[in-house]
C-alpha positions as CSV (number, residue, x, y, z in Angstrom):
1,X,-73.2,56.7,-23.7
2,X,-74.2,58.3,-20.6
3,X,-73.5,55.0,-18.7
4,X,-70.3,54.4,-20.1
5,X,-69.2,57.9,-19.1
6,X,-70.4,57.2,-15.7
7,X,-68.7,53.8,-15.3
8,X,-65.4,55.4,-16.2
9,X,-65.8,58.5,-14.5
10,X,-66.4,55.9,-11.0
11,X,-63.2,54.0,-12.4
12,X,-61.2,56.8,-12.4
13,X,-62.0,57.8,-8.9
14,X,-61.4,54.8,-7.3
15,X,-58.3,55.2,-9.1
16,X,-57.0,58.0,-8.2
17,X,-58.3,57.3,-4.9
18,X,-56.2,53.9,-4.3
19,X,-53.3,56.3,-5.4
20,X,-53.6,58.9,-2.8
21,X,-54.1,56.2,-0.3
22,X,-50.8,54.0,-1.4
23,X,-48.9,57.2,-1.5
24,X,-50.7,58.3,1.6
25,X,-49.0,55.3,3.5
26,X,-45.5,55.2,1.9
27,X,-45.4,59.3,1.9
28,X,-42.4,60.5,3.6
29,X,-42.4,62.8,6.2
30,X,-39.4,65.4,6.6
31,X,-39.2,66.3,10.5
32,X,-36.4,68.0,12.6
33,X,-34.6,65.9,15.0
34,X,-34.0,67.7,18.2
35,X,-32.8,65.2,20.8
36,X,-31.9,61.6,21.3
37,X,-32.8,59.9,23.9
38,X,-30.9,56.6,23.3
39,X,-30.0,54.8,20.1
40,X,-33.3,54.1,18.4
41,X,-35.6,56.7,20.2
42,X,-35.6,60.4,19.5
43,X,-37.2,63.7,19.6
44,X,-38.5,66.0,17.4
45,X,-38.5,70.0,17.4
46,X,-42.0,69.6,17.8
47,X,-41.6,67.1,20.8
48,X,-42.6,63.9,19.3
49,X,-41.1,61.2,20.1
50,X,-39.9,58.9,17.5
51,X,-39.0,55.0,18.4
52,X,-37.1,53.8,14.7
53,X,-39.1,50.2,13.1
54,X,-37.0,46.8,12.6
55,X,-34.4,47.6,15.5
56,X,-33.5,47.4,19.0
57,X,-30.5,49.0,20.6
58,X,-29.2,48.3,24.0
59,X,-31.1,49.6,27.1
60,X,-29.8,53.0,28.9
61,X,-30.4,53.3,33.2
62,X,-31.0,56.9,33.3
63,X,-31.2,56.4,37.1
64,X,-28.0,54.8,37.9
65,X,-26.1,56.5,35.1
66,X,-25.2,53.1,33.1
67,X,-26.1,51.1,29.6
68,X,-25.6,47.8,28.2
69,X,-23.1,46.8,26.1
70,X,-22.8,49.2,22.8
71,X,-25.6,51.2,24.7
72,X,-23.6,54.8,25.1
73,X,-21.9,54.3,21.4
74,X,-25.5,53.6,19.9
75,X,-26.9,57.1,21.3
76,X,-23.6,58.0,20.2
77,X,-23.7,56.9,16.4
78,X,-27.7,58.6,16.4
79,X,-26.3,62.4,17.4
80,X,-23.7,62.2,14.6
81,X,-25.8,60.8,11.9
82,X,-29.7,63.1,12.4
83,X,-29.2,65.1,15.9
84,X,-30.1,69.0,14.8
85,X,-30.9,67.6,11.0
86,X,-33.8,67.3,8.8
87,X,-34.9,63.6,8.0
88,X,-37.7,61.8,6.4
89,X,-39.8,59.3,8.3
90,X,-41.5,56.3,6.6
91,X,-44.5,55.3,8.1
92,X,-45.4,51.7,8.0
93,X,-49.1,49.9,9.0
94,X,-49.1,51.4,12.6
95,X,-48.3,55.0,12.7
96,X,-47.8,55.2,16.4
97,X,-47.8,52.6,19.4
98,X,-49.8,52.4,22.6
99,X,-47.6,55.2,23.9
100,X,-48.4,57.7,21.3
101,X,-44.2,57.6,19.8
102,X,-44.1,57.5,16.3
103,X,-43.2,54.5,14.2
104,X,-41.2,55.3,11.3
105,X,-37.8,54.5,8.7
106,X,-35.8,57.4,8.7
107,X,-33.9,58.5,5.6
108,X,-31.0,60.7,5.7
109,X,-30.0,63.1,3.3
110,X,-28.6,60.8,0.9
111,X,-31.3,58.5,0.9
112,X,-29.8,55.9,3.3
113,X,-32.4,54.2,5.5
114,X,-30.6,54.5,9.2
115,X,-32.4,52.1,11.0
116,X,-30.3,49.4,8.3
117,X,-27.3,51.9,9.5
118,X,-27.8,50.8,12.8
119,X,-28.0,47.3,12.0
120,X,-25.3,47.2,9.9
121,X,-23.0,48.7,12.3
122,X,-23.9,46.4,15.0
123,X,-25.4,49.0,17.3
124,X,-29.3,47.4,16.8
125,X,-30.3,44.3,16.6
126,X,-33.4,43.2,14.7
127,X,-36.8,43.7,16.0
128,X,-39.6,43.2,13.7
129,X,-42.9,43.7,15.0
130,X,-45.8,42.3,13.0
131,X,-47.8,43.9,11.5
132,X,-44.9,46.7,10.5
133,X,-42.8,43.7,8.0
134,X,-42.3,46.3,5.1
135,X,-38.6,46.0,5.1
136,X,-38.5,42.5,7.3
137,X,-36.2,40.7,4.5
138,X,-34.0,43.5,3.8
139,X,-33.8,44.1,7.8
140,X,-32.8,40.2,8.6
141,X,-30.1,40.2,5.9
142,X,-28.5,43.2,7.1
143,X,-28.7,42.0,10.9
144,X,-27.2,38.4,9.6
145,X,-24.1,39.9,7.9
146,X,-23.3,42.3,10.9
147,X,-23.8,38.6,13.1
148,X,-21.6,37.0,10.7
149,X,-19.0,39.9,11.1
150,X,-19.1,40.2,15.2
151,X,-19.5,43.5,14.2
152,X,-20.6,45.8,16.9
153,X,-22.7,44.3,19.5
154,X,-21.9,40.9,18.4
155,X,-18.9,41.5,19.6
156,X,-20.2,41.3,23.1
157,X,-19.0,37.8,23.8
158,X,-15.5,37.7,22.6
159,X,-15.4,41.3,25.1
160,X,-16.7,39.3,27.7
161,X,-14.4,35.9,27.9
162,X,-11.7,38.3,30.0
163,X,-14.5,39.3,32.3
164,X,-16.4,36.7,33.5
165,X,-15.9,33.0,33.9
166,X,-16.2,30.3,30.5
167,X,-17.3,27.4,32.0
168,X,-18.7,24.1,30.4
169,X,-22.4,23.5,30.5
170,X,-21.6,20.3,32.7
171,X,-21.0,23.1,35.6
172,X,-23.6,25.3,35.7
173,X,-25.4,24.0,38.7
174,X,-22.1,25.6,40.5
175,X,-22.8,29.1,39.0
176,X,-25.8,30.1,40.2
177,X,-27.0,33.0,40.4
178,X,-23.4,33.9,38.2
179,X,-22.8,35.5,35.0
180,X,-21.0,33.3,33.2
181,X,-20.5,32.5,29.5
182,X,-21.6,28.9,28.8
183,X,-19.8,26.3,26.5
184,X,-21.2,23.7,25.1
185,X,-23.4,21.7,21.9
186,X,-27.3,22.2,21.5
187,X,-27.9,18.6,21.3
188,X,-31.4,19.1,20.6
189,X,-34.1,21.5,20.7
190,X,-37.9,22.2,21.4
191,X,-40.5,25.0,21.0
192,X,-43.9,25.4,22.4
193,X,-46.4,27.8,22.1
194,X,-44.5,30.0,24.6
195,X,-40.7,28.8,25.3
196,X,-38.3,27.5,22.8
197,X,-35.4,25.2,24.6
198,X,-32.0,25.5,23.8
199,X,-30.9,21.6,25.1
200,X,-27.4,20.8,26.0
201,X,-28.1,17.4,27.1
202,X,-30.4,14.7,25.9
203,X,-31.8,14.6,29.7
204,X,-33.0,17.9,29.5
205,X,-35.1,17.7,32.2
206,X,-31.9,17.4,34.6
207,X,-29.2,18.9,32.8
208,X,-28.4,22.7,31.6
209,X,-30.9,24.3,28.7
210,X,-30.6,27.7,27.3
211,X,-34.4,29.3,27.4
212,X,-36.0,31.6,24.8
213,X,-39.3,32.9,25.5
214,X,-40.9,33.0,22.1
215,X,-42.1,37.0,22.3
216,X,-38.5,37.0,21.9
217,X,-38.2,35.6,18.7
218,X,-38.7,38.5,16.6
219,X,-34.9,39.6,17.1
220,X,-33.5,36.7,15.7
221,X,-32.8,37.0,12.1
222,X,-33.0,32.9,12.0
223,X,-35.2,30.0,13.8
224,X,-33.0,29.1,16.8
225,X,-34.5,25.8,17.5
226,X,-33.8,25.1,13.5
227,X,-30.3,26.6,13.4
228,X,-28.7,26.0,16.8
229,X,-29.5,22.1,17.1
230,X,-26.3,20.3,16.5
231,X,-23.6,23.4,16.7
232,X,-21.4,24.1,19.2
233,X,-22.1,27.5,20.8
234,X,-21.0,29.9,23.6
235,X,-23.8,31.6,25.9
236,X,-23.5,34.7,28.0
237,X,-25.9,35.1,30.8
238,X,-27.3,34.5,34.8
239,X,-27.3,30.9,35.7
240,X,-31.0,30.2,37.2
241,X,-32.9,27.5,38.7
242,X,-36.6,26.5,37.4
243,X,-37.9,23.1,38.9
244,X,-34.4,22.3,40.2
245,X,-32.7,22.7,36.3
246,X,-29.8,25.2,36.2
247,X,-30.8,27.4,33.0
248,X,-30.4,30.8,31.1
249,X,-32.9,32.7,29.8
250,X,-31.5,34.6,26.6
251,X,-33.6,37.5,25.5
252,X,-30.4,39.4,23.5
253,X,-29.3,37.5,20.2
254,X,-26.1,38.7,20.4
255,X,-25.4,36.7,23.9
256,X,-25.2,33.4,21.9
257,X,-22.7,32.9,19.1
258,X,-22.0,29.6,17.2
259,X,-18.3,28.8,17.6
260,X,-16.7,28.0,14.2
């Protein structure tokens, strides 16, 4: 009797211990938001700092005074939707990175996540960094359907066409050094363990490629080598020159857009 009483006496600790620890990890946090520093970094009363999972927003030059594309409207969006509010943060594997910010979802009031707000109003695009994947599916569908709608962001192209030169891919060895937006058909493509190649030629060691360094992968909500090959597409970028090949390197998603 005694051993039976001890068995499930140990049973019941270990489970009430795996529930502290689940709710431990998916426990939400409420915090006061005191600043924003840019679109998906902010600043709590306490003075943490708090960089949102899943997205990216567009970069902001303090020092000169000047953002990307969407950058200002992004900061923008964040001070009318949790600057001076209470939110709750979601904390996925990694608490904090190597710089000590906090990781987290943050839920509004009316238990909306805003890091999907962001992506869904094309102010983010998706960054999912392994091993914080909670929300990856939910994160990749959101980012597809503001890609699909040229909402935001994705709008950058069509904005640029009246600024800069559309050229065909044929003439990019007579931009470079330019930033031009690049028509043309991915006639094939090819990933190693460090660069996939966008080709727009089948002598791709001559003729213009689109690079994508693979680290920046995780804010594509598809497989560009898989998706892009066959379909004609429009580029925005710097010509360069690597071993003599006029190429850009695309590290933004939204600077490459299939043309229907």
């Amino acid at each position: 009797m005694r051993n039976k009483l001890f068995i499930l006496t140990a049973a019941l600790i270990l489970l009430l211990g795996s529930y502290f620890f689940i709710g431990q990890k998916n426990s939400l946090a409420e915090i006061h938001i005191n600043e924003i520093i840019d679109g998906d970094t902010y600043k709590t009363s306490s003075g943490k700092t708090i960089r949102v999972l899943g997205v990216d927003c567009p970069e902001i030059d303090w020092e000169e005074g000047q953002g990307e594309y969407f950058a200002f409207k992004a900061k923008e969006f964040a001070e009318d939707k949790i600057l001076d509010k209470k939110v709750e943060l979601e904390f996925d594997t990694e608490k904090e990175d190597k710089y000590g910010r906090l990781l987290a979802y943050i839920y509004l009031n009316d238990s909306e996540m805003f890091n999907l707000q962001l992506l869904q109003e094309g102010y983010a695009n998706l960054m999912i960094i392994p091993p914080n994947k909670r929300y990856e599916a939910e994160f990749k569908e959101t980012a597809k359907r503001a890609r699909r709608e040229k909402t935001g962001i994705w709008s950058k192209i069509e904005y640029y066409q009246d600024q800069v030169e559309v050229i065909s891919w044929q003439n990019a060895d007579s931009y470079v050094n330019e930033i031009v937006i690049v028509k043309g058909k991915i006639e094939s493509t090819y990933s190693s363990d460090k660069v996939t190649y966008l080709n727009f030629s089948e002598n791709y060691n001559e003729d213009f490629a689109v690079v994508i360094f693979n680290e920046d992968l995780i804010k594509f909500d598809y497989n560009p080598a898989e998706y892009l090959e066959g379909k004609e597409v429009k580029v925005l970028g710097k010509i360069e020159v690597y071993k003599n090949v006029p190429e850009i390197v695309l590290d933004k998603p939204y600077n490459i857009i299939v043309v229907e």
